[in-house]
N, C-alpha and C positions, 0 to 999 in steps of 0.2 A: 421384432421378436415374434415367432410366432405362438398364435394364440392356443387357449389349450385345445377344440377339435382339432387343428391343425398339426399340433405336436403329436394327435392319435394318429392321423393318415400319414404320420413321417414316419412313425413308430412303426404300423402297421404294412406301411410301405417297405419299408428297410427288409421286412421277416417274411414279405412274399407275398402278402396279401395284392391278388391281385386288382379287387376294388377299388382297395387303396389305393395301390399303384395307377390305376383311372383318374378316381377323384385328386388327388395330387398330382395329376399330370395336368389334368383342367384347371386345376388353380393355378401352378406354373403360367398356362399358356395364355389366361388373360389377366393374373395378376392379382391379387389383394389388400386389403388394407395393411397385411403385415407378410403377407409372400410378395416380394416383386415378379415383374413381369420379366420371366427367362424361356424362352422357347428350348435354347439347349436340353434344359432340366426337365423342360414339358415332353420335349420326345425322350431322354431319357428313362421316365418312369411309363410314357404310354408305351414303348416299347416293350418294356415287361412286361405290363400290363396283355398287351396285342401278344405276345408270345406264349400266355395263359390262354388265350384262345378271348379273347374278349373280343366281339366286333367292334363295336364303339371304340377302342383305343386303336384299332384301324383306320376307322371313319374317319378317327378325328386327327390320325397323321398324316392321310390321304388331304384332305381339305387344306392343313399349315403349309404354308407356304414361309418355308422353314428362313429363306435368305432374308424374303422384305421384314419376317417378323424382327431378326435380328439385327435389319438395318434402324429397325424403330426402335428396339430396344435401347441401339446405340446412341442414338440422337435424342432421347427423352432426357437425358440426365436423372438417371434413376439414381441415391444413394445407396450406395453395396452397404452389406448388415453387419457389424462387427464379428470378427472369429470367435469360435466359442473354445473353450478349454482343449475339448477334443480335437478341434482344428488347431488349436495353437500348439499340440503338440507334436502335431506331424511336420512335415518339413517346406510344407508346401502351404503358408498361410493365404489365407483372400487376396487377391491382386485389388488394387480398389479400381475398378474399371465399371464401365457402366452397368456390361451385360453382361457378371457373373457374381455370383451371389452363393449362401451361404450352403446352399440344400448342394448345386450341382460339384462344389469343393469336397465338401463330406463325402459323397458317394464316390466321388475320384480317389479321394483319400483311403477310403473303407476297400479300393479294389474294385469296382465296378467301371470296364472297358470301356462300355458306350460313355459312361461319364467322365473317364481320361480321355478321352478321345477330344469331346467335347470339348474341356477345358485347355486343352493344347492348341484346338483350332484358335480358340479366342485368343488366348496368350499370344501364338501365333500371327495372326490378324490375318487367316486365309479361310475360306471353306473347304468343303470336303473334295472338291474337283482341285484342291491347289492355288487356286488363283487370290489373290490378295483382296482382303475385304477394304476399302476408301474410308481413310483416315483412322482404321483401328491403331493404338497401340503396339506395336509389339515388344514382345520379355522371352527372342529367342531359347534362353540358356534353361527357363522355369518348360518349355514350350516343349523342346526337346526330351527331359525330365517324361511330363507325362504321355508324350505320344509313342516313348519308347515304351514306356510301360503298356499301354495300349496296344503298340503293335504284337507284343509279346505275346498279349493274351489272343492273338489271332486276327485285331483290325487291320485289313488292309488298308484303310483309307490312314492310317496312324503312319504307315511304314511308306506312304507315299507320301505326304503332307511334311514327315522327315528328309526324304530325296529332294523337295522343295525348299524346305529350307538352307540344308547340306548344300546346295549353289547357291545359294543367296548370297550376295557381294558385300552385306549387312553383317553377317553372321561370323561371329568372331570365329568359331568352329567349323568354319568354310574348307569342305573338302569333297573334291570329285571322286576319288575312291568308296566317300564314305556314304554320297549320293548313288552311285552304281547302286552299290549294294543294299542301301534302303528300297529303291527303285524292283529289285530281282527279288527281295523277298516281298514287295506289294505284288507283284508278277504272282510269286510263286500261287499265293491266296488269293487269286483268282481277279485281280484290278485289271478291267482290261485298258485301262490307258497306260498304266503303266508296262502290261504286255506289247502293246504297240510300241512305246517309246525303247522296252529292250530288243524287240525286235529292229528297228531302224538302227539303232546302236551296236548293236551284232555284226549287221548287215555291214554297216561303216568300219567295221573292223575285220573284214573278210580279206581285204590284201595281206595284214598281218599272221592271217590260219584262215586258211583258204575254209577250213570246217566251221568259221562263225555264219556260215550264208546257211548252214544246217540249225543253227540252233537260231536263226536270225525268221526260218519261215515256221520253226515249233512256235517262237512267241506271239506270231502276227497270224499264225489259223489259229492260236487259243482266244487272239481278240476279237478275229471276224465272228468266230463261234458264238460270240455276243452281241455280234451287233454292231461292230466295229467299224463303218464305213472307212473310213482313211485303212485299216488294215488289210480287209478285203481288198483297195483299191491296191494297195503297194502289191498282197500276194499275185495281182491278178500281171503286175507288173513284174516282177522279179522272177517269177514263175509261171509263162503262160506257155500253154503247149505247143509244142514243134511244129510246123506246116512240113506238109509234103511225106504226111507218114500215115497215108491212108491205105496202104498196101496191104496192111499186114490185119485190117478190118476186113478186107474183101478177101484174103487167103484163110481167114479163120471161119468164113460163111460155108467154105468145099473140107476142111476136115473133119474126117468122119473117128468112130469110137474107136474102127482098127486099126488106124492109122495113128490114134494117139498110143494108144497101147502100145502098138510097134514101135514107136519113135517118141515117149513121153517126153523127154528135154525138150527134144525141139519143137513139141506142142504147146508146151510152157510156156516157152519162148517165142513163140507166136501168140499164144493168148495176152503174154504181158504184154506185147508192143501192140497188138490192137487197142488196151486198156488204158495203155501210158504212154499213146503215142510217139513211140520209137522208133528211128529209123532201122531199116534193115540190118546195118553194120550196127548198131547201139544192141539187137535184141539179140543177133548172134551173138557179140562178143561179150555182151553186160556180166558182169562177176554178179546173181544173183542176191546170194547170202550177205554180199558185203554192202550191196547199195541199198537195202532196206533198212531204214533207221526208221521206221516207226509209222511218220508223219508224213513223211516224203522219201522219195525212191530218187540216190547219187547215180546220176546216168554220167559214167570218169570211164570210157576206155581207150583216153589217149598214148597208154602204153603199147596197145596194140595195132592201133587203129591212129595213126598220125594225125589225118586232116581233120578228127573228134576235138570239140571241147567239152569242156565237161558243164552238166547242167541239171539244175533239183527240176521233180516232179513232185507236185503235191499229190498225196493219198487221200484224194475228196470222197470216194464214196465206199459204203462198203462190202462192193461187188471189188473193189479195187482191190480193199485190206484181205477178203479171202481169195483172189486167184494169187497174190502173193504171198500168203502163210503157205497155201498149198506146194507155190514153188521151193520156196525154202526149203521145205521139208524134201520137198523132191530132189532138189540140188544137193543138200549136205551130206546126202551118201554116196556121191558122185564128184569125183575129182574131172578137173577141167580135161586132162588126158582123153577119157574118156568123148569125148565131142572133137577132137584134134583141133588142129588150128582154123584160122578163118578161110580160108582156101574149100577145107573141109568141109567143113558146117555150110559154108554157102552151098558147095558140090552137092552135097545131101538133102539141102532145102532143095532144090532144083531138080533131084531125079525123085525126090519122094515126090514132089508134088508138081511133077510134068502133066499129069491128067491137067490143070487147070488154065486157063488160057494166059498163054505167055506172054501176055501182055500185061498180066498182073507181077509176075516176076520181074520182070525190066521197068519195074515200077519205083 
């Protein structure tokens, strides 16, 4: 039981105090005669603490080295403290486990994320990366309970740590459906492991909608965006740029202002395949408007252009994302008609820009 200063920094912790919130995080994290030693509980209160602007509750989550504490917590055999009224009337009483205790229950209990969070991981017996922690416990069904509640209030790591369990072979609630979609909403909240893994999974389901290879490179540049080695690596594989489409770099170096003016489509369209390395027949015939999705530019004109397959371009910089808003705009008041067939448009690249040496053409 905790002693009465103790019951002040719970008291004063609880209502926001964010000293409290310090000093109760430092008893957590080494322990006392009547608080056990719970790392979970220590970063949940220095966290609020650290979010009041305190350095010190920085410092001191910087230094925890949050796994090994909780692997000692595991292995001390600590006694868990008996539920108090208030815990025993919610639904979710003390598990009797080594490394959870009464303070980080409460606050899970009362609504506070980061402390369901916590408390699912341990139920669980996983950390916050998914991987299973050696020899914990697990109470999938209690686990489940509050990580959902967690993920609600906006944890990612709650809604992927669900996707983890949701395939577990263990797990009487064992379902791929229901993994997907824990997995997309970690994605959506910014987890980038789990962006990677919807990515690869999009990706694997591109023979069934040829359009999951679209949303398969949105999730895998939201993960390189962080940092994502294996992500970057797949984009740089699933999508690397064309060879043999340097043409239309050395034909955009002789077009001048009158020239665009006079013939702005097809300057467009020359700028884009310098930028998105396109071959000659891709920048003629590309349906502008239709192949920009955002993230990446659909280079599909096998309807007109037989020997074409179709193939994504990533929108990496953003010299890219403005020559292509500018085309858009230019293209959507302008029907295909207008540019005639490919015959045409080649015909017209070719006498517009005879001045330039023909061997950039036959290129």
């Amino acid at each position: 039981m905790a002693n009465r200063e103790e019951l002040v920094l719970i008291r004063g912790a609880r209502s926001g105090d964010a000293a409290c919130q310090l000093a109760l995080g430092r008893l957590y994290l080494r322990g006392s005669a009547s608080l056990p030693l719970s790392p979970p509980t220590a970063l949940h209160w220095l966290e609020r603490a650290a979010r009041q602007g305190l350095d010190e509750a920085r410092l001191l989550i910087g230094r925890a080295n949050l796994q090994d504490l909780r692997s000692t917590a595991g292995s001390d055999g600590v006694t868990p403290l008996p539920a108090t009224p208030a815990l025993a009337q919610s639904a979710e009483p003390v598990r009797p486990a080594a490394v959870e205790d009464e303070g980080l229950a409460l606050a899970a209990a009362a609504g506070e994320s980061a402390a369901q969070l916590a408390l699912g991981l341990l139920l669980a017996g996983m950390d916050r990366e998914g991987n299973r922690v050696p020899g914990a416990a697990v109470q999938f069904k209690r686990a489940i309970r509050w990580l959902t509640q967690a993920g609600q209030q906006g944890q990612a790591d709650a809604w992927f740590a669900l996707a983890r369990i949701y395939m577990n072979g263990g797990c009487s609630q064992r379902s791929a459906a229901a993994a997907q979609s824990c997995l997309e909403r970690a994605a959506h909240l910014g987890h980038a492991q789990a962006q990677l893994e919807c990515g690869m999974h999009a990706w694997r389901q591109r023979r069934e909608d040829e359009q999951h290879d679209v949303q398969a490179l949105y999730w895998l540049q939201r993960a390189a965006a962080q940092g994502c080695a294996p992500a970057h690596a797949a984009l740089e594989r699933l999508a690397p740029p064309a060879a043999g489409t340097a043409w239309a770099a050395q034909l955009a170096q002789h077009l001048t202002g009158e020239q665009a003016a006079r013939q702005p489509l097809l300057a467009a369209r020359i700028e884009l395949a310098a930028l998105f390395h396109l071959s000659r027949a891709e920048a003629l015939l590309l349906d502008v408007c239709a192949a920009d999705q955002g993230h990446c530019l659909v280079v599909d004109i096998r309807a007109l252009y037989k020997r074409s397959r179709r193939r994504l371009v990533l929108v990496r910089t953003g010299r890219q994302r403005q020559a292509l808003d500018r085309a858009v705009r230019l293209f959507e008041g302008h029907g295909a008609a207008v540019e005639g067939n490919y015959r045409q448009r080649l015909y017209r690249l070719k006498t517009w820009l005879a001045r330039c040496d023909s061997a950039l053409l036959a290129a």
